[in-house]
Structure formats: structure tokens, C-alpha cells
C-alpha positions as a Markdown table, in Angstrom:
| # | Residue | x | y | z |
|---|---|---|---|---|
| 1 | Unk | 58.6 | 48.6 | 3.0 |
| 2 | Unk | 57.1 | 51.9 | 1.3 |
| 3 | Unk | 54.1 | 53.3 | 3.8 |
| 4 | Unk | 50.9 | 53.6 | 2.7 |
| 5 | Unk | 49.0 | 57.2 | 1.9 |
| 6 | Unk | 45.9 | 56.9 | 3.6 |
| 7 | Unk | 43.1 | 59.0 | 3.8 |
| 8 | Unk | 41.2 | 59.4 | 6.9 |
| 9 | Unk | 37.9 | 60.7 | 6.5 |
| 10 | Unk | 35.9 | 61.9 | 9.7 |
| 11 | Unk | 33.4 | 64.8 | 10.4 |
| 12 | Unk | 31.0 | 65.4 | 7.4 |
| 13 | Unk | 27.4 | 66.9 | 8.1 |
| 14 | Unk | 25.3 | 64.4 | 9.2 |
| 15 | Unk | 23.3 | 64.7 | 13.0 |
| 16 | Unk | 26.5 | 62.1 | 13.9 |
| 17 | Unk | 29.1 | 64.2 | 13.1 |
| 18 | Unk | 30.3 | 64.9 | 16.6 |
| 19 | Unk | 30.8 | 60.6 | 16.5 |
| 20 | Unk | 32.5 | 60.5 | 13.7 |
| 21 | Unk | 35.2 | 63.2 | 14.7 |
| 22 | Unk | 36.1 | 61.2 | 18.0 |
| 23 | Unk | 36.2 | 57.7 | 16.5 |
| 24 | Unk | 38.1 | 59.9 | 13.4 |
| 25 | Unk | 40.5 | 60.9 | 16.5 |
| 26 | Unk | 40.9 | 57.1 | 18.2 |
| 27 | Unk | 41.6 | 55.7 | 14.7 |
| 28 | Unk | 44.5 | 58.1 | 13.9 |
| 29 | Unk | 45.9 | 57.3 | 17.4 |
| 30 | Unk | 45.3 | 53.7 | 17.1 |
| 31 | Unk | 47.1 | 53.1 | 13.2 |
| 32 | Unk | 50.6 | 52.9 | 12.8 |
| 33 | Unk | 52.8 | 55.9 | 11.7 |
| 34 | Unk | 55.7 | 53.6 | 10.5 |
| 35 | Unk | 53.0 | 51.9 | 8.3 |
| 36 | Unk | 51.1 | 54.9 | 7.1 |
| 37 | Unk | 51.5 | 58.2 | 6.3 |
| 38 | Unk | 47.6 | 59.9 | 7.2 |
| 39 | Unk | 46.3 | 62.3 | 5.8 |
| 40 | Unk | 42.9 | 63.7 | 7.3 |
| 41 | Unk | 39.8 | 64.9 | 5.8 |
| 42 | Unk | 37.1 | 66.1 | 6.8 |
| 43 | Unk | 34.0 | 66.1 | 4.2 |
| 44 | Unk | 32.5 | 68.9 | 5.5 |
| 45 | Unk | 35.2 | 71.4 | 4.3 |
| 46 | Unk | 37.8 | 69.1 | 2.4 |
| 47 | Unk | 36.5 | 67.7 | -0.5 |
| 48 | Unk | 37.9 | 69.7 | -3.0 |
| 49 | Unk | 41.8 | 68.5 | -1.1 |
| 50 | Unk | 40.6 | 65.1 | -1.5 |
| 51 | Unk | 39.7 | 65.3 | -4.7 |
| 52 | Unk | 43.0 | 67.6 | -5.9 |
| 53 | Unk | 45.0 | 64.6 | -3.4 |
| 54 | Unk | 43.6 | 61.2 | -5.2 |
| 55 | Unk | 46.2 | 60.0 | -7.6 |
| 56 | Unk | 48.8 | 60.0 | -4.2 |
| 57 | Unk | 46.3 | 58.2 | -1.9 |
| 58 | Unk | 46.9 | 54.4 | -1.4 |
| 59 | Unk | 43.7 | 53.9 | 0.4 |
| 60 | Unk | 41.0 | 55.6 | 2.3 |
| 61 | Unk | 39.5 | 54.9 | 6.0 |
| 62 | Unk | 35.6 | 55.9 | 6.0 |
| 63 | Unk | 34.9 | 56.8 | 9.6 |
| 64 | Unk | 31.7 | 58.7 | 8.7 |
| 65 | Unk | 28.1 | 57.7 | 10.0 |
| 66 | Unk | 24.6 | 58.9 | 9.1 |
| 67 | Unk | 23.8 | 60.4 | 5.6 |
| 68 | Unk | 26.5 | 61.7 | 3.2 |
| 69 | Unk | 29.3 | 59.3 | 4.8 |
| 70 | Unk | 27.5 | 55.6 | 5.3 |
| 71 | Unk | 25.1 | 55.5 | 2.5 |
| 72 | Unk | 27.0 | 55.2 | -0.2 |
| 73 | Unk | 27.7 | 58.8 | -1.4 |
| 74 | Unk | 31.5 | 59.1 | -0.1 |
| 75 | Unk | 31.8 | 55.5 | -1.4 |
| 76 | Unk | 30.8 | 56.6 | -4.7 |
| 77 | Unk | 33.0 | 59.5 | -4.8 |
| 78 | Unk | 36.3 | 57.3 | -3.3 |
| 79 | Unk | 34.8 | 55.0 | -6.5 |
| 80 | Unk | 35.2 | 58.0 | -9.4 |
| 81 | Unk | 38.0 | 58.7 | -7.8 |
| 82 | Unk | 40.0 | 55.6 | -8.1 |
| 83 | Unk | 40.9 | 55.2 | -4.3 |
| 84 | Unk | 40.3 | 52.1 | -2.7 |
| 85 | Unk | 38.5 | 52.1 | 0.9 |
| 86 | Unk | 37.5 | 49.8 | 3.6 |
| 87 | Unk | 33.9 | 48.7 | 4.4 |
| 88 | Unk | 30.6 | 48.1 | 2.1 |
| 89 | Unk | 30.6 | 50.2 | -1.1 |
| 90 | Unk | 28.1 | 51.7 | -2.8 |
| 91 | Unk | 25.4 | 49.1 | -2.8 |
| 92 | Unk | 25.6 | 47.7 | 0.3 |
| 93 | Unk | 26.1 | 51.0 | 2.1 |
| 94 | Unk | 22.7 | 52.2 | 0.4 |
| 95 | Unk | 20.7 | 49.1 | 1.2 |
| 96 | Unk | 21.8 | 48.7 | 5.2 |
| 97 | Unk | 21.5 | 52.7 | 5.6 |
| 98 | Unk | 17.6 | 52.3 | 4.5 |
| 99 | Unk | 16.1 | 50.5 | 7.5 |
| 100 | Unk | 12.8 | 49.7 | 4.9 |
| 101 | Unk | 14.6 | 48.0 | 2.5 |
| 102 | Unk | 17.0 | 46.0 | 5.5 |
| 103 | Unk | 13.8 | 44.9 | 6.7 |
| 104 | Unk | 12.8 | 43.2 | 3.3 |
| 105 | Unk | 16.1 | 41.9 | 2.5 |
| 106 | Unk | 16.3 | 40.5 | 6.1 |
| 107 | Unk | 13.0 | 38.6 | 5.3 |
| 108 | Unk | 13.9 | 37.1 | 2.1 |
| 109 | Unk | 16.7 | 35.1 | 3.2 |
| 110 | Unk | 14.8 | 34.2 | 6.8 |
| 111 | Unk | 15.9 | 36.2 | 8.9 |
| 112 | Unk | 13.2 | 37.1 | 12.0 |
| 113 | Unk | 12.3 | 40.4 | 12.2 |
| 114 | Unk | 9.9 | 42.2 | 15.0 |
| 115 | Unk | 6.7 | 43.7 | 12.9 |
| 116 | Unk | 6.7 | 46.9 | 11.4 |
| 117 | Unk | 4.9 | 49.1 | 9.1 |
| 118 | Unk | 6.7 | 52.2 | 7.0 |
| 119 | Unk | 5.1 | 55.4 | 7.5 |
| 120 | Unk | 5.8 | 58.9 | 5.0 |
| 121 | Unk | 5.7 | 62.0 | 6.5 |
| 122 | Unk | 3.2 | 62.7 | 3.5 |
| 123 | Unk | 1.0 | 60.3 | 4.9 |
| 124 | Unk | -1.7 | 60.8 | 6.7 |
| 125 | Unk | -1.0 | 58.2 | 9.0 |
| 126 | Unk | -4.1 | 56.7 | 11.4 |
| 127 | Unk | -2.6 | 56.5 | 14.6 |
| 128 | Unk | -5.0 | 54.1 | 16.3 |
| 129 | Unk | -4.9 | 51.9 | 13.2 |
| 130 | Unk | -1.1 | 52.1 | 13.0 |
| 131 | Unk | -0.9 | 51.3 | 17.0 |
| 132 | Unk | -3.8 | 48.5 | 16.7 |
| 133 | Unk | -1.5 | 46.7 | 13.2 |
| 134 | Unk | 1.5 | 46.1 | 15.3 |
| 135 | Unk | 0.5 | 46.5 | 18.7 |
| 136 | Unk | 1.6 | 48.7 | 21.5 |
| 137 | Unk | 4.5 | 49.5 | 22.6 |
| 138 | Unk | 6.4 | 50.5 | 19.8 |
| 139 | Unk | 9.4 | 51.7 | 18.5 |
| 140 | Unk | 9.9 | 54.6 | 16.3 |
| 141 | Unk | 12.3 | 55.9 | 14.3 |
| 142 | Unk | 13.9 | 57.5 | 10.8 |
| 143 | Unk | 14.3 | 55.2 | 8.0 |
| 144 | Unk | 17.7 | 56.4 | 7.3 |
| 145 | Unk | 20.1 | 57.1 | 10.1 |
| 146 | Unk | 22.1 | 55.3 | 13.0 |
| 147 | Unk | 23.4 | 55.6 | 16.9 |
| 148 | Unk | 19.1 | 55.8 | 17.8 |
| 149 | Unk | 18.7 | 59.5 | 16.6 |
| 150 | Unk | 15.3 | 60.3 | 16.2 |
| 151 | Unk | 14.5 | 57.4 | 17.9 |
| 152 | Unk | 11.3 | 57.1 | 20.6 |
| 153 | Unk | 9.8 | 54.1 | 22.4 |
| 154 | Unk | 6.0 | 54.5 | 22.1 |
| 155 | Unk | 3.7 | 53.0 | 25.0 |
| 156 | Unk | 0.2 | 54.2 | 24.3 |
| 157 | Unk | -1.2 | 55.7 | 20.7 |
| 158 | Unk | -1.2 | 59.0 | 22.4 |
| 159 | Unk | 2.5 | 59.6 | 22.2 |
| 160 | Unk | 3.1 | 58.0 | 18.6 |
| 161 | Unk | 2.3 | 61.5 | 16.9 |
| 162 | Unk | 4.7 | 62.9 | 18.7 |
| 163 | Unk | 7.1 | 60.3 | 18.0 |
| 164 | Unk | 6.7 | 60.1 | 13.9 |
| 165 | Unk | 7.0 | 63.6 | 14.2 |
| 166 | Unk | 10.4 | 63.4 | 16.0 |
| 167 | Unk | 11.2 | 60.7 | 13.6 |
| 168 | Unk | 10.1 | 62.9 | 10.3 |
| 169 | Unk | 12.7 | 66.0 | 11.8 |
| 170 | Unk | 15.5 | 63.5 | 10.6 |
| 171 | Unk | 13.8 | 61.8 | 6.9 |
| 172 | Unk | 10.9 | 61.7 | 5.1 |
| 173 | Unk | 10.0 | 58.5 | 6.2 |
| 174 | Unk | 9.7 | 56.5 | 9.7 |
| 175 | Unk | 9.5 | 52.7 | 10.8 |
| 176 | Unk | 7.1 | 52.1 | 13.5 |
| 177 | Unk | 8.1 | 48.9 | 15.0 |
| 178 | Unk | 7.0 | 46.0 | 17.8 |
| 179 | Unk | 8.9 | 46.7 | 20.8 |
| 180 | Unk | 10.5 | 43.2 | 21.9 |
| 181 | Unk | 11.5 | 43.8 | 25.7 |
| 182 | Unk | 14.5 | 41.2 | 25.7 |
| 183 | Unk | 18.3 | 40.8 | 26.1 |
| 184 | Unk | 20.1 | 43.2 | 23.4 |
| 185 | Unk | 22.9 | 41.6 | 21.4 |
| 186 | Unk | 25.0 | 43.0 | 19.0 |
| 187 | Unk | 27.2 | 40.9 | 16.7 |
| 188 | Unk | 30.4 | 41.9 | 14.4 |
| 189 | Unk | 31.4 | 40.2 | 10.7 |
| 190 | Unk | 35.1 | 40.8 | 9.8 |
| 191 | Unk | 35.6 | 40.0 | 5.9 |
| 192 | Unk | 34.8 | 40.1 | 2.6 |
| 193 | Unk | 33.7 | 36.9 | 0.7 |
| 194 | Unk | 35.3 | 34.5 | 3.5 |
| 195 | Unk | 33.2 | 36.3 | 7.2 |
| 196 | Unk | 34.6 | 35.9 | 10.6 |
| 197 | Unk | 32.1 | 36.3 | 12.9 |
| 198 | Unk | 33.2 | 38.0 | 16.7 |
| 199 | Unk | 32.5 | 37.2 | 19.5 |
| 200 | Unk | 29.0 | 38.4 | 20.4 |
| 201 | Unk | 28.4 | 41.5 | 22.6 |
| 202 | Unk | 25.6 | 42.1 | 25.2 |
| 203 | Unk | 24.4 | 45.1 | 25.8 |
| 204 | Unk | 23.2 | 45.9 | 28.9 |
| 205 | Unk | 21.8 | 49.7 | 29.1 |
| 206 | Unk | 21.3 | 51.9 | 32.4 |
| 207 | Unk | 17.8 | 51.5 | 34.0 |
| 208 | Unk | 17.5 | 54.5 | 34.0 |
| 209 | Unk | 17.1 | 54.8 | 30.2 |
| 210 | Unk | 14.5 | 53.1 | 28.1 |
| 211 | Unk | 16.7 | 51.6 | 25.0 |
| 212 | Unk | 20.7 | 51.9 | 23.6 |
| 213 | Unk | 20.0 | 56.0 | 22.9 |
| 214 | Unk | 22.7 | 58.2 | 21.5 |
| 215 | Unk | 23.8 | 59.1 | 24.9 |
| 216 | Unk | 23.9 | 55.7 | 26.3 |
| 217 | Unk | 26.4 | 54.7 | 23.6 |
| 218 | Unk | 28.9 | 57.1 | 23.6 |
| 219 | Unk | 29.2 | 58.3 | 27.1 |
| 220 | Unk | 31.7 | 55.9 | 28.9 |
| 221 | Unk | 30.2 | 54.2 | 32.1 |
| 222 | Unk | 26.3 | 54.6 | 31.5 |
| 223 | Unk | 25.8 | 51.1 | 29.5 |
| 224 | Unk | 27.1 | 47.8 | 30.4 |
| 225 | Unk | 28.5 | 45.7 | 27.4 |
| 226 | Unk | 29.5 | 41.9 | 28.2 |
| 227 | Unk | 31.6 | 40.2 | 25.9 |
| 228 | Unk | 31.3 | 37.3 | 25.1 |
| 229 | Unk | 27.2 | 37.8 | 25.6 |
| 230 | Unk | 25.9 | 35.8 | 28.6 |
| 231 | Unk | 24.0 | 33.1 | 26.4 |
| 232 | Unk | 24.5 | 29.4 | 25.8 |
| 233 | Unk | 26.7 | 28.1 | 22.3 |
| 234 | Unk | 23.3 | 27.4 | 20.7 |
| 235 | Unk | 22.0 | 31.2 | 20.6 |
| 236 | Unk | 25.5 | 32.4 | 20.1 |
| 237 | Unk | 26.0 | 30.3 | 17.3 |
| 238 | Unk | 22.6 | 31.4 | 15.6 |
| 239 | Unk | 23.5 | 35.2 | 16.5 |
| 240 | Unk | 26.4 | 34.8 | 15.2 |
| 241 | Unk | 25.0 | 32.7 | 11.7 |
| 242 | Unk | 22.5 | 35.5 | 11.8 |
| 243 | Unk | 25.3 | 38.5 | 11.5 |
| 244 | Unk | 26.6 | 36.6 | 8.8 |
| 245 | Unk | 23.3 | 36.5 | 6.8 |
| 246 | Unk | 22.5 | 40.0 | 7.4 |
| 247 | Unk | 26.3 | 41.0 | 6.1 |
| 248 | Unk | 25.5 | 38.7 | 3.0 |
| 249 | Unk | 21.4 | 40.0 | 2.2 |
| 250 | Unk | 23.2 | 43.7 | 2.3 |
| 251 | Unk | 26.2 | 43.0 | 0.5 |
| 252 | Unk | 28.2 | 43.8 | 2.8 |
| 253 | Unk | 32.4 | 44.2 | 2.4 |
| 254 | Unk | 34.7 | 44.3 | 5.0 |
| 255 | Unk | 33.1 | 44.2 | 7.9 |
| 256 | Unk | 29.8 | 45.0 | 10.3 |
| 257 | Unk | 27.9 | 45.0 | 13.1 |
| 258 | Unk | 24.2 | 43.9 | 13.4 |
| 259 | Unk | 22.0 | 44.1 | 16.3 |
| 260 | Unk | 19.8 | 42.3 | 17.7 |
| 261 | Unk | 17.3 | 41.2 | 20.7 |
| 262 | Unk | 16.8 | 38.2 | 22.0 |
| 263 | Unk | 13.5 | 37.0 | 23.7 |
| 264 | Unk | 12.5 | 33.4 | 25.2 |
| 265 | Unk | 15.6 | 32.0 | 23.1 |
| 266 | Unk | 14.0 | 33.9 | 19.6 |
| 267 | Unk | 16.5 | 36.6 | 18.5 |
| 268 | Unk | 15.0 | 39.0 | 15.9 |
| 269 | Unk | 17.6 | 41.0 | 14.2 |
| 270 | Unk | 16.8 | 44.7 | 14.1 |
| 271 | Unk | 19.2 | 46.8 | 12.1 |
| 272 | Unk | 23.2 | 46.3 | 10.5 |
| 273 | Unk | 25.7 | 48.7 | 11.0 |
| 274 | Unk | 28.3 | 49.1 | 7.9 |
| 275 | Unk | 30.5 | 51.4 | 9.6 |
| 276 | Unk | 30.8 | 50.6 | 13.2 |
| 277 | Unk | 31.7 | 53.6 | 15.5 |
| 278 | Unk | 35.3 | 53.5 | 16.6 |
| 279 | Unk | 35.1 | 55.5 | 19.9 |
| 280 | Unk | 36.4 | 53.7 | 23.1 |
| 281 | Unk | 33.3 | 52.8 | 24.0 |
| 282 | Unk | 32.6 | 51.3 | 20.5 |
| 283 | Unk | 31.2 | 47.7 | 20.5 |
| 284 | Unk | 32.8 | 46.2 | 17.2 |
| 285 | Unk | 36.2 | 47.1 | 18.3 |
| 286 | Unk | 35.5 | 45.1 | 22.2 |
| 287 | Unk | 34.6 | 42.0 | 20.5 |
| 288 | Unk | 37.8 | 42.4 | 18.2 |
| 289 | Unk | 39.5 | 42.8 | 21.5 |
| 290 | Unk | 37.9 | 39.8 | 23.0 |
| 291 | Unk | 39.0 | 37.8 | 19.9 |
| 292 | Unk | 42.6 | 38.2 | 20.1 |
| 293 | Unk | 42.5 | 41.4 | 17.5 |
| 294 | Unk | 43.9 | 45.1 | 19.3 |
| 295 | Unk | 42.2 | 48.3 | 17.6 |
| 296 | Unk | 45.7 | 49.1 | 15.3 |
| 297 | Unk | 45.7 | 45.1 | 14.3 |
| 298 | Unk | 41.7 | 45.9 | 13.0 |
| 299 | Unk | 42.4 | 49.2 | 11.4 |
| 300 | Unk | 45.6 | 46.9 | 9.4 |
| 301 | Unk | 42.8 | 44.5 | 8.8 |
| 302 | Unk | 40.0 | 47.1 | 7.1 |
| 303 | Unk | 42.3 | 48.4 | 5.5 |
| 304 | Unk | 43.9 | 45.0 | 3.7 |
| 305 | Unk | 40.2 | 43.8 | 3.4 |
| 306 | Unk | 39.3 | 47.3 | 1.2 |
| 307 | Unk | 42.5 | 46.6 | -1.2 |
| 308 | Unk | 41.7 | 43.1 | -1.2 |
| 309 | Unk | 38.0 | 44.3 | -2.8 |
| 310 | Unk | 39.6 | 46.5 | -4.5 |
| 311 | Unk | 41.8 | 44.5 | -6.6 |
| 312 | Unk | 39.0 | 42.3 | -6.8 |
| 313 | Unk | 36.2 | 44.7 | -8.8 |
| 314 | Unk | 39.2 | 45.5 | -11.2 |
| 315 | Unk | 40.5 | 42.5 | -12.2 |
| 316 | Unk | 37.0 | 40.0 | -11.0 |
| 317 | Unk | 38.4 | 36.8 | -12.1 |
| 318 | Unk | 42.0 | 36.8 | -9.9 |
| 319 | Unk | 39.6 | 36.0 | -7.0 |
């Protein structure tokens, strides 16, 4: 069987590049050489190679995260340039990277969400007002971006300045939030128009640390993570229905991860994830582990999902 060309695309220039280079490097270790041949990129400084390499790439692995890698713009690039990829594409990539317009598509079809308000850094924002509409404490953070960057918990009106501010260093606008003190969960959709849903995750952070934060998630040791979550069928099952949802409302491909929180037996989603991190300490990877699936068996599975899709937006009626 002729191996595959694929293009593994890691690095770029968001605030999470330094992520996306180590799950960039546990991704080439964990596909197969006698199935592909791998070629790496990195957007940052290899775009013009990519571009010059297209019409011999088979398909492309996306292990980018923030702006300019999960928000569509490398999918729309991959797009012009005829290579198929696994994951969301443009739209859905735009939609779930815009935590704003999440929130609304979450609430059309149902789905509980904590309150919130949107705040521009053109604004001028009334703090007590702000703190008084949804109630202290609070979390803040960018509208765009992922792995808790920019991201504050708030406990008096005092600090939310400070906070938007922090927020408004990373975009233009900022979601102030209801803090829900409850039992994180996190759950993962594998699939295109028939979802799998894994097994779901718990994530239990270090007392020492307020929420999830960028540290907490990528340093090996400092957060807990029990899979599968300790919570009866009932809630898993309505996590789980709930991942599926959120994948659907964002038109999602391929796979995700949403999180959520769950408090006296209400979970409130928060936020989906189209490209999971794939670090060892990565959460959509454990629950694949947990359902029977190794890390180079889900790397074969993304990437037969993307040429599934595809095949699928060129010829729309085969499926």
C-alpha cells in the first residue's frame, strides 16, 4: 500500500505556539512511518514550502492553536490549496474560536451556559454595573484564544479592571463571565456527520491554583485528570449529549473537545475546543486511551475522518 504525504503543521505565531510545537513533536512520534511519509511545517517560517509542496501532499495534520492556526485561516489556505486536513474547516474553526458567538450558538440549540456579558476594549466599560449584571466572582477572559491565556478569576469589582485589561493584551474584546465553583469536565466528539462521544474526563486542578490555567495543563503532575469522570450514567450521558450538541451548533468536523462544569447535577458548557492539544498530558487523547483508541490509532482516525470530509465537499451527494 502507497504511504501517504502528510503535512504536519506545528509552531505558527500565536501566544500557544510553544504548545503547538510539543504536541507537533508527540504527533510525529506517535504516527506511523510505514504509513506516512511526514513532512513538517511550521507556519511561522514555511508557508511559502507548503505552498511550493501542495500538489504532492495527500493530507495535512493541523496541530496549531490560538489565532492564525484554529480559526480558520490555515484551513482556508489548506482549502485554496486543494489539500485535505483533519478537524473543523473554515466555518466551524471561526465560530468555536470566537467565545461570543459560541455562547450564542450554545443557546439556540439549549445548551446551559453561565451568564456573561461581552465587553470591547473601546468600551468604556462600568465596572460596578458590569460586576452588579452578572454578579461576583467572575471570570474573565479574551474572546478569541484557548489553553486560559489571558484568563483571570475576578472576586471583587476592584480587580476586574485589571483583569479586562489583561484580557484586552490578547484581543479586542473580552467575556466577563459567572464563576460556577463546581466539578470541571471535559468531554471529546470523534467524527464527522456520525459523533462518537469519549469517555468523559474530570479535571481535577492543584489547590494551589484557582482554575485549569496554562500552566496547570501542560506541566505533567500539577492537575489531576480522572477518566472516566467520577459522576453517575445520568450526567455522563447529558455531558456527553452536550459535547455532541456543542460539535453540531459549531459545525464541527472530525473531532473536539468541549468543557464544561458541573454544579448540584447542572452542567453549563463553557467553551469547545476544535483542535485538542496533543501533548502527553492532553485530555482528548486520555479519553481516546480509555476507549480502547492508542494516540497513533487517533492520529490514523483524523486523518481518515479529514479525507472522508474531504471527498465529501467535492463530490456532496456520494455521502
Amino acid at each position: 500500500m502507497k504511504k501517504l504525504t502528510v503535512a504536519l503543521l506545528s509552531g505558527g505565531i500565536s501566544s500557544e505556539r510553544e504548545v503547538s510545537l510539543q504536541s507537533g513533536n508527540q504527533v510525529y512520534d506517535a504516527l506511523n512511518k510505514d504509513k506516512y511519509n511526514i513532512l513538517r511545517y511550521d507556519p511561522k517560517t514555511d508557508l511559502d514550502r507548503l505552498v511550493k509542496d501542495a500538489s504532492g501532499i495527500d493530507v495535512a495534520l493541523i496541530i496549531l492553536h490560538g489565532p492564525y492556526g484554529e480559526d480558520g485561516t490555515v484551513q482556508g489556505l489548506l482549502d485554496l490549496l486543494n489539500i485535505p486536513y483533519q478537524g473543523s474547516g473554515v466555518l466551524g474553526s471561526a465560530l468555536a474560536m470566537n467565545k461570543a458567538v459560541t455562547k450564542q450558538l450554545y443557546e439556540k440549540t439549549g445548551i446551559p451556559v453561565p451568564p456573561y456579558i461581552i465587553c470591547d476594549r473601546n468600551d468604556n466599560v462600568d465596572i460596578d454595573a458590569c460586576a452588579k449584571q452578572i454578579g461576583l466572582p467572575l471570570v474573565v477572559k479574551p474572546v478569541a484564544g484557548g489553553s486560559s491565556v489571558g484568563m483571570s478569576i475576578v472576586g471583587s469589582a476592584d480587580d476586574l479592571r485589571g483583569a479586562l485589561d489583561k484580557a484586552f493584551t490578547y484581543d479586542s474584546a473580552a467575556m466577563v463571565e459567572s464563576y460556577i465553583a463546581g466539578t470541571e469536565l471535559t468531554g471529546g466528539v470523534i467524527g464527522n456527520k456520525k459523533l462518537e462521544a469519549l469517555p468523559i474526563i474530570e479535571i481535577v486542578p492543584d489547590q494551589t491554583r484557582e482554575f485549569f490555567d496554562y500552566e496547570a495543563k501542560y506541566t505533567p503532575g500539577i492537575t489531576q485528570e480522572i477518566c472516566p469522570a467520577r459522576i453517575d450514567e445520568e450526567l455522563t450521558r447529558q455531558a456527553q449529549s452536550y459535547a455532541k450538541i456543542a460539535h453540531q451548533a459549531l459545525y464541527c468536523r472530525g473531532y473536539s473537545r468541549t468543557d464544561m462544569i458541573l454544579k448540584d447535577r447542572e452542567i453549563y458548557v463553557l467553551e469547545t475546543n476544535t483542535i485538542p492539544g496533543m501533548t502527553a498530558t492532553s485530555l482528548l487523547p486520555q479519553a481516546a486511551q480509555v476507549a480502547g483508541m492508542s494516540f497513533s490509532r487517533l492520529m490514523d482516525k483524523l486523518i481518515e475522518l479529514g479525507l472522508e470530509e474531504h471527498q465529501a465537499s467535492i463530490h456532496p451527494t456520494s455521502t
